[in-house]
C-alpha positions as CSV (number, residue, x, y, z in Angstrom):
1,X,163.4,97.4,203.8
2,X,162.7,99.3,206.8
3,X,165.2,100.7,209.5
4,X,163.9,99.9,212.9
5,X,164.6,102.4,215.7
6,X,163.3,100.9,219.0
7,X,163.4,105.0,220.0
8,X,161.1,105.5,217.9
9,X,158.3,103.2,219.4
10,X,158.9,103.2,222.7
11,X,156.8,105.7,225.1
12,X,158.5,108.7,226.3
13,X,157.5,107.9,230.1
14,X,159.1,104.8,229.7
15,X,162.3,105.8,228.8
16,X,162.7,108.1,231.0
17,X,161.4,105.8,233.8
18,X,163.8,105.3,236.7
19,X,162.8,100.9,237.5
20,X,161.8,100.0,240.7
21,X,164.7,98.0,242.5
22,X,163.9,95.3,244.4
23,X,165.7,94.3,247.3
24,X,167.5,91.6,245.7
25,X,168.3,92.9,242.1
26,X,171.9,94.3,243.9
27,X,172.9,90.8,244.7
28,X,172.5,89.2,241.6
29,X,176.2,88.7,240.8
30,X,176.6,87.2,244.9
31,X,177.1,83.4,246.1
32,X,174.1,84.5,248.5
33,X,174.8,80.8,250.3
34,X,175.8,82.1,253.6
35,X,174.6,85.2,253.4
36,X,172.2,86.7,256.0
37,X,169.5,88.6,254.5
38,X,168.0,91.7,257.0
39,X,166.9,94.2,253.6
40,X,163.2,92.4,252.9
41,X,161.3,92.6,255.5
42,X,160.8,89.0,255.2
43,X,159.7,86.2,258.0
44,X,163.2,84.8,258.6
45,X,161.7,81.4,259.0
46,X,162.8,78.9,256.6
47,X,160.1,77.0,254.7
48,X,161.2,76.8,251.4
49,X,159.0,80.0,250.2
50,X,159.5,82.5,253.4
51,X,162.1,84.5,250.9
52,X,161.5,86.6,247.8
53,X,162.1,84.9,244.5
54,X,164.5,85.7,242.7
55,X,163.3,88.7,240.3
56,X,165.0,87.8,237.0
57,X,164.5,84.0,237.2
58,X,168.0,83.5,236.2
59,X,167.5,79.7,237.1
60,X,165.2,79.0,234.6
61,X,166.3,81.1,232.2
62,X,169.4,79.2,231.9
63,X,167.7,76.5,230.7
64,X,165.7,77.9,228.2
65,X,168.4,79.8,226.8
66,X,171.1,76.6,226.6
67,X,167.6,75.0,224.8
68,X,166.9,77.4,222.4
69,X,170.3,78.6,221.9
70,X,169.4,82.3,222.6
71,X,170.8,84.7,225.1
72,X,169.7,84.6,228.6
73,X,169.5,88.7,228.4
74,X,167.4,87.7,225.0
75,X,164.2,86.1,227.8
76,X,161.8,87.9,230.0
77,X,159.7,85.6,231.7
78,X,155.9,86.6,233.1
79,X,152.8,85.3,234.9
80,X,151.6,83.5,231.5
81,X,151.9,84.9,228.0
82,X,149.1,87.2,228.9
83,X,151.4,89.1,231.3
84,X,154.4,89.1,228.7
85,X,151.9,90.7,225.7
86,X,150.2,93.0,228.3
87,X,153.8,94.4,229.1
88,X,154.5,95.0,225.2
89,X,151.4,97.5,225.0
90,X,152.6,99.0,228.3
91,X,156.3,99.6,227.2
92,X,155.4,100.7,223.6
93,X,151.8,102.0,223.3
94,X,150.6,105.1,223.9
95,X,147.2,105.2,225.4
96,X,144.5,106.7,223.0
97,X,147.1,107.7,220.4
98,X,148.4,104.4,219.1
99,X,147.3,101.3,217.5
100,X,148.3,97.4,217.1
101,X,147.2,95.0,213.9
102,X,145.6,91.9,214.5
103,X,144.3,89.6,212.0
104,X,141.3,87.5,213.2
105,X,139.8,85.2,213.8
106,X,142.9,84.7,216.3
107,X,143.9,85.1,220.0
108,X,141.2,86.7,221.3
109,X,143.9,88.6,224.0
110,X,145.1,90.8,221.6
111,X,141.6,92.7,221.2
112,X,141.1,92.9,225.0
113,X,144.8,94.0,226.1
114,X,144.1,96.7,223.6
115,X,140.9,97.6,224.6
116,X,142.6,97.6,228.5
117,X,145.6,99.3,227.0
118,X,143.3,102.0,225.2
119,X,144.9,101.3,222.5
120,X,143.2,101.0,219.0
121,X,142.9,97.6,217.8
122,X,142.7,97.6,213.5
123,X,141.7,93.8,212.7
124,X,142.6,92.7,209.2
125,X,140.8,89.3,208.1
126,X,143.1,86.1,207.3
127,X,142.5,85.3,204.3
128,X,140.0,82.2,203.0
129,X,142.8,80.2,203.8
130,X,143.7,81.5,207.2
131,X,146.9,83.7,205.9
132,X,148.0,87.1,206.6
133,X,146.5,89.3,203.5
134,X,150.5,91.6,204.0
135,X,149.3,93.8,201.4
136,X,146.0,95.0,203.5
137,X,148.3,94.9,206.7
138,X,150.8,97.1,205.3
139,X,148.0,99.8,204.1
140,X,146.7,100.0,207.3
141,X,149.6,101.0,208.8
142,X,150.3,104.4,210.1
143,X,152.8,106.3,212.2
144,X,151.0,105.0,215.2
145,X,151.1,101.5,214.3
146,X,153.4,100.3,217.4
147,X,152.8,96.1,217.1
148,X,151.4,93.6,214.5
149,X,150.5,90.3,216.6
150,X,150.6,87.1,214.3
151,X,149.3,83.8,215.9
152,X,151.1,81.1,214.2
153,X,150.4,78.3,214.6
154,X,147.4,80.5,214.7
155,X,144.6,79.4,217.5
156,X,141.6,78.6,216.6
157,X,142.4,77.7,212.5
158,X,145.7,75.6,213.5
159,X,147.4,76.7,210.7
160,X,151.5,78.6,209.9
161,X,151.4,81.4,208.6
162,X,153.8,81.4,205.4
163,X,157.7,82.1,206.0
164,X,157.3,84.7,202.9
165,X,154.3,86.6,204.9
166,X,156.1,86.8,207.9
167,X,159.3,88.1,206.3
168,X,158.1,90.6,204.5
169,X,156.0,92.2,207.3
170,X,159.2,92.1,208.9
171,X,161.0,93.9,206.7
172,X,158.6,95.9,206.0
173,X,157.6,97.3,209.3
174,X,159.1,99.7,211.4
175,X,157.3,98.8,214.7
176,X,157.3,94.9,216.2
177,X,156.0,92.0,214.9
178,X,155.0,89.7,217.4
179,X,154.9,86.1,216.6
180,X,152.8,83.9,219.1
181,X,153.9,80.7,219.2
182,X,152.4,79.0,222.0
183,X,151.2,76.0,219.9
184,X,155.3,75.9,218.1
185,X,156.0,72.3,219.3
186,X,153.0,70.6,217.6
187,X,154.7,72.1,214.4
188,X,157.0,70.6,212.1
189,X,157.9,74.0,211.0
190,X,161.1,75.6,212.8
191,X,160.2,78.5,215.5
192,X,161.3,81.7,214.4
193,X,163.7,82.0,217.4
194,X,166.5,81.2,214.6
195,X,165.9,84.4,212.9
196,X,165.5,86.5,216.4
197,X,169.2,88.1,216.0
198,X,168.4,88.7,212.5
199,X,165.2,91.1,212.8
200,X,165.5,93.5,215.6
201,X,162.0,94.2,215.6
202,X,161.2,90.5,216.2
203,X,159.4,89.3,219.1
204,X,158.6,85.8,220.0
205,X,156.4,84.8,223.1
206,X,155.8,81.1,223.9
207,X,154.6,79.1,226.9
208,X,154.8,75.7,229.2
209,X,150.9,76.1,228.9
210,X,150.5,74.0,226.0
211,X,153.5,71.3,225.5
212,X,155.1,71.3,228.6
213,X,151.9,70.7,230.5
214,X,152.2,73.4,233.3
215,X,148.9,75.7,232.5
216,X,148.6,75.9,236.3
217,X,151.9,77.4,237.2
218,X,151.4,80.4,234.9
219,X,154.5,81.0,233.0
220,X,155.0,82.8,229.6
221,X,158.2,83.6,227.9
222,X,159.1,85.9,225.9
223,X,162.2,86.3,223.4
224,X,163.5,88.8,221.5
225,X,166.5,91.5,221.2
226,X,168.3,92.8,224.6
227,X,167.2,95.9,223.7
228,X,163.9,95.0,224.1
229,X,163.7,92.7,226.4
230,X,166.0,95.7,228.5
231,X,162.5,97.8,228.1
232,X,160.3,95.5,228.9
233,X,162.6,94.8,232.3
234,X,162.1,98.0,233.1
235,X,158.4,98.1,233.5
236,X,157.5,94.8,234.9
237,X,156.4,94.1,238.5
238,X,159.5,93.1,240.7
239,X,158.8,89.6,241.6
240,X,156.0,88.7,238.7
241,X,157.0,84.8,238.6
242,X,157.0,83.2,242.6
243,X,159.3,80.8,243.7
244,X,156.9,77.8,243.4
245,X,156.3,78.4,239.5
246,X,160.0,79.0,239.3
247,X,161.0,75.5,240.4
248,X,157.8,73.3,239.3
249,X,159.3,74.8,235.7
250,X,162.6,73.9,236.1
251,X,161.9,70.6,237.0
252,X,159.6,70.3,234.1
253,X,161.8,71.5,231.6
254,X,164.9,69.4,233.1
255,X,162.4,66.4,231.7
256,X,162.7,66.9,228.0
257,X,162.2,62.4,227.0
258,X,159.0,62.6,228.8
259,X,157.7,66.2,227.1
260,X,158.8,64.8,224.1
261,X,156.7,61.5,224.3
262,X,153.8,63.8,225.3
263,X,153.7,65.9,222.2
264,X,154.7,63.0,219.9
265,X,151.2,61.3,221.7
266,X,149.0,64.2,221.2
267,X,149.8,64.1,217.4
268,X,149.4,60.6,217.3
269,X,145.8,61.3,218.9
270,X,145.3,64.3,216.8
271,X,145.4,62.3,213.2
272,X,143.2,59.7,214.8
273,X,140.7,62.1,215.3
274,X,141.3,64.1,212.0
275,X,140.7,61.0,210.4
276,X,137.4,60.0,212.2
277,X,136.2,63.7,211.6
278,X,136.7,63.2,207.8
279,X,133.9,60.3,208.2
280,X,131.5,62.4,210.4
281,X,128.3,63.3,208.9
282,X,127.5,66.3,209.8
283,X,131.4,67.7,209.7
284,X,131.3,69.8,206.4
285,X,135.2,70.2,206.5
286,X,138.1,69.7,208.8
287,X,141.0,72.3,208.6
288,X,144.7,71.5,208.4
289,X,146.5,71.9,212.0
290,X,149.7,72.1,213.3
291,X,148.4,72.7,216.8
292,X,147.1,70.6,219.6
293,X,143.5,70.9,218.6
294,X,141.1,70.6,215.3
295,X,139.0,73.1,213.5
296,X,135.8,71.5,212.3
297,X,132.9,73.5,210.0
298,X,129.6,71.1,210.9
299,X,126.3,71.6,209.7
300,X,125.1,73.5,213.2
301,X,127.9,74.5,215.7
302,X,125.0,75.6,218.5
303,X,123.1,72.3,218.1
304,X,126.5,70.1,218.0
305,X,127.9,71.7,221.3
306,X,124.8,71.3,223.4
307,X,124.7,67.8,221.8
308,X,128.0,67.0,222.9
309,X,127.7,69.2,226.0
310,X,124.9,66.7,227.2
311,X,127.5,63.5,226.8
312,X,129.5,65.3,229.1
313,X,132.4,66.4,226.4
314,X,133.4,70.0,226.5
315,X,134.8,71.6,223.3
316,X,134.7,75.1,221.9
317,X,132.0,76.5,220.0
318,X,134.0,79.0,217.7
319,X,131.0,79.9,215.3
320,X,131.3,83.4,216.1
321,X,134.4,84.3,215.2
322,X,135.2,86.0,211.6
323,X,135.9,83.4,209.0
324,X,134.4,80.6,211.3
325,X,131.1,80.1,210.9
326,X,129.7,77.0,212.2
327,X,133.3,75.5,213.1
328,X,133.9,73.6,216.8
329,X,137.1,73.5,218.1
330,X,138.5,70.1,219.6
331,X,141.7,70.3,221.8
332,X,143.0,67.1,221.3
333,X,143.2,64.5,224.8
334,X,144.6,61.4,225.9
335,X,143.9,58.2,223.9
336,X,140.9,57.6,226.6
337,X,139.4,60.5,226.4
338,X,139.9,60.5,222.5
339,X,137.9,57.3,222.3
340,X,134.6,58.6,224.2
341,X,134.8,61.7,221.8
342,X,134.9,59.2,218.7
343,X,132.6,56.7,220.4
344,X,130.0,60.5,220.9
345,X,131.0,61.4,217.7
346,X,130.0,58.6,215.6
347,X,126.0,58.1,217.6
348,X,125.3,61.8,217.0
């Protein structure tokens, strides 16, 4: 079992990196009710958004962290899970020096945060069956190997990985292991945020993309140990989540009956489709999900997009990704929009 040693991963600059303070971060501890605020250069002009936000989101951290039973100083929050990953390779990867493991066909952010980053990106294949191969990941780590980002469930195949993979990359890994779980609450599995005080190289990031229905207020989340999360602090922009994101999430998450009869609906939807997909003549095979969308191998991805492209339906044409030769992705939609793509589906 390894011994982790955050230390030991994270970039010299970094740690000696005095953070930029903001001109609220002193007040943080204040009932700033009656306070009168001259520090910001702001317009003094109330309008509901004429002040900074508040720069650790404390707000809507409190809610996540009652949710998911996790520290508040265990959450940095970001402009979408793109920010929160981007911040990782800035906090613990050198540029030009170090590498991350990805295991395709998966998120394709990974591969270009890297490439941003300058960071080598060493892709090791899923396996036939869309799992980590732990052995292969293992070899090709070195003492530059900073992050292994696992997808699971894993976009586009839909799929877990297995709790035995996952641990023993864990355990067997001195850098992080990232677990992307944006698609989490279409799964009956149990998020891994259970084992986040047990694995101190652990990250979690998730989203109110995908469940909570918010993909246009941009907010990611990431989890994981204080001393971490304290890192990751420490390099991100001042003010990275505004004030109107900030409350259209609260509100949101303050609404858990209705989330709840939204996922529960988009499962509903998602096995009517699986099933109609079985009985699809051209579909070849339909893979297993846990996510909100299907993997589908058909007999010509190129000709079955345009085909579907020309009924006005919009999918994803995932053919050229490893492993997923002539496979479409459908994200699943409301029962309306469900029936036009079975109605398409079946007259092709």
């Amino acid at each position: 079992m390894n011994i982790f040693d955050i230390n030991t991963i994270t970039r010299e600059n970094v740690k000696s990196l005095k953070p930029y303070s903001s001109a609220r971060d002193e007040f943080e501890d204040f009932d700033t009710a009656e306070m009168i605020f001259l520090d910001a250069n702001e317009n003094p002009y109330q309008n509901g958004v004429n002040r900074y936000p508040d720069p650790q989101q404390n707000s809507v951290k409190a809610i996540l962290a009652k949710n998911n039973l996790v520290k508040q100083s265990q959450i940095l929050l970001g402009n979408g899970s793109d920010e929160v990953l981007d911040l990782l390779f800035r906090a613990f990867c050198e540029p030009n020096k170090d590498n991350i493991i990805s295991l395709p066909p998966t998120y394709g952010m990974y591969g270009v945060l890297a490439n941003i980053n300058a960071v080598e990106n060493r892709e090791i294949l899923l396996s036939t069956d869309f799992q980590p191969e732990v052995e292969k990941i293992l070899e090709a780590v070195d003492e530059n190997t900073k992050i292994i980002f696992l997808c699971s469930p894993n976009n586009p195949t839909g799929n877990s990985f297995t709790d035995e993979s996952v641990v023993k990359l864990l355990q067997n890994f001195n850098g992080l292991v990232v677990i992307d779980e944006a698609y989490i609450d279409f799964s009956d599995k149990e998020s891994w945020l259970t084992e986040i005080d047990e694995y101190p190289n652990l990250v979690i990031t998730q989203t109110l993309s995908k469940a909570y229905g918010l993909a246009g207020i941009r907010l990611g989340i990431c989890y994981a140990s204080e001393e971490v999360i304290s890192i990751l602090n420490k390099i991100k922009p001042p003010y990275n989540v505004n004030e109107l994101t900030q409350q259209r999430a609260k509100e949101r998450l303050k609404d858990s009956d209705k989330i709840k009869q939204e996922i529960a609906s988009i499962i509903e939807q998602r096995e009517e489709l699986l099933k109609v997909l079985l009985e699809v003549n051209f579909v070849k095979k339909v893979y297993p999900t846990e996510a909100n969308f299907i993997l589908a191998k058909v007999d010509d991805a190129n000709k079955r997009y345009d085909q579907l492209i020309e009924k006005g339906i919009v999918i994803r044409n995932r053919t050229t990704q490893p492993l997923c030769e002539n496979c479409l992705r459908f994200t699943i939609g409301t029962k309306e929009e469900n029936a036009v793509v079975i109605r398409e589906l079946k007259l092709l």
